[in-house]
C-alpha positions in Angstrom: 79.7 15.7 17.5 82.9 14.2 16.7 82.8 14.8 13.3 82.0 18.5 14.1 85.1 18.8 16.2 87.1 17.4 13.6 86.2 20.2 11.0 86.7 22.1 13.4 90.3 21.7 13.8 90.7 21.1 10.3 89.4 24.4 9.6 91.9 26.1 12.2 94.8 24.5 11.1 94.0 25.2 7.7 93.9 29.2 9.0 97.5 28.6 10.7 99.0 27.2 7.5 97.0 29.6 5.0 100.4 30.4 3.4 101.5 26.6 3.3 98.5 25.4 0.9 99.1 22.9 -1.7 99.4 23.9 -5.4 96.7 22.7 -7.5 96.6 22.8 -11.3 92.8 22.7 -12.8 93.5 25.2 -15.8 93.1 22.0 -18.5 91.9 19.7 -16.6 88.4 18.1 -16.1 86.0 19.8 -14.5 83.7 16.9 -13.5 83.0 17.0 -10.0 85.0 13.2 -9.6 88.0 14.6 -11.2 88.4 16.9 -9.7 88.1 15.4 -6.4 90.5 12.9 -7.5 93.0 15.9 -8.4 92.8 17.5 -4.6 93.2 13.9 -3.3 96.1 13.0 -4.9 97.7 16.7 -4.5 96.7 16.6 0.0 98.5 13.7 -0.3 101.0 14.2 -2.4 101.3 17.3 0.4 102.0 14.8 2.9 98.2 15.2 4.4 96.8 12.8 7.4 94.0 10.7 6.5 92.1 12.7 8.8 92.4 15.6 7.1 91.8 14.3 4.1 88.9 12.1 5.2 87.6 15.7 6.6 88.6 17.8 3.3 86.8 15.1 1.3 83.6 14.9 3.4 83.5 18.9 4.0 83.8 18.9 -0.1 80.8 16.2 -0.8 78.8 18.6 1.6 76.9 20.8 -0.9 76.9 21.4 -4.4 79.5 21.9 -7.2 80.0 25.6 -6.0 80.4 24.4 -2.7 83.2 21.9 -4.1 84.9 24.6 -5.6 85.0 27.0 -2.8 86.1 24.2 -0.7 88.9 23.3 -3.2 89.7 27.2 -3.4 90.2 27.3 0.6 92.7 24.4 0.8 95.2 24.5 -1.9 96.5 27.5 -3.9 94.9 26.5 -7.1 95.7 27.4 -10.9 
């Protein structure tokens, strides 16, 4: 349940800060699953991210499949 509530607020401060999403460069980069996981990690906390929220971001990302990664990826950083 806890870990439910946590997306949760994740997910609605993400929605308060849509215009405040970290930039994200994937145009030449790998597009292995790891790396770019690795990539978002470094760039939330580059962004000055919690490890709450990134714990979350991470977890929410490992939650489906590789379209699922990217969608999640898509919804928290302004990626090119």
């Amino acid at each position: 349940m806890g870990g439910r509530f946590l997306c949760a607020l994740v997910e609605l401060r993400m929605k308060m800060m849509k215009n405040k999403k970290p930039k994200l460069k994937l145009i030449g980069e790998d597009g292995n699953a790891f790396a770019i996981l690795g990539l978002a990690r470094r760039a939330g906390l580059k962004a000055g991210w919690s490890k709450e929220r990134l714990d979350a971001f991470l977890k929410n990302c490992m939650g489906g499949d590789y379209n699922h990664l990217l969608k999640v990826v898509q919804e928290y950083f302004d990626v090119s």
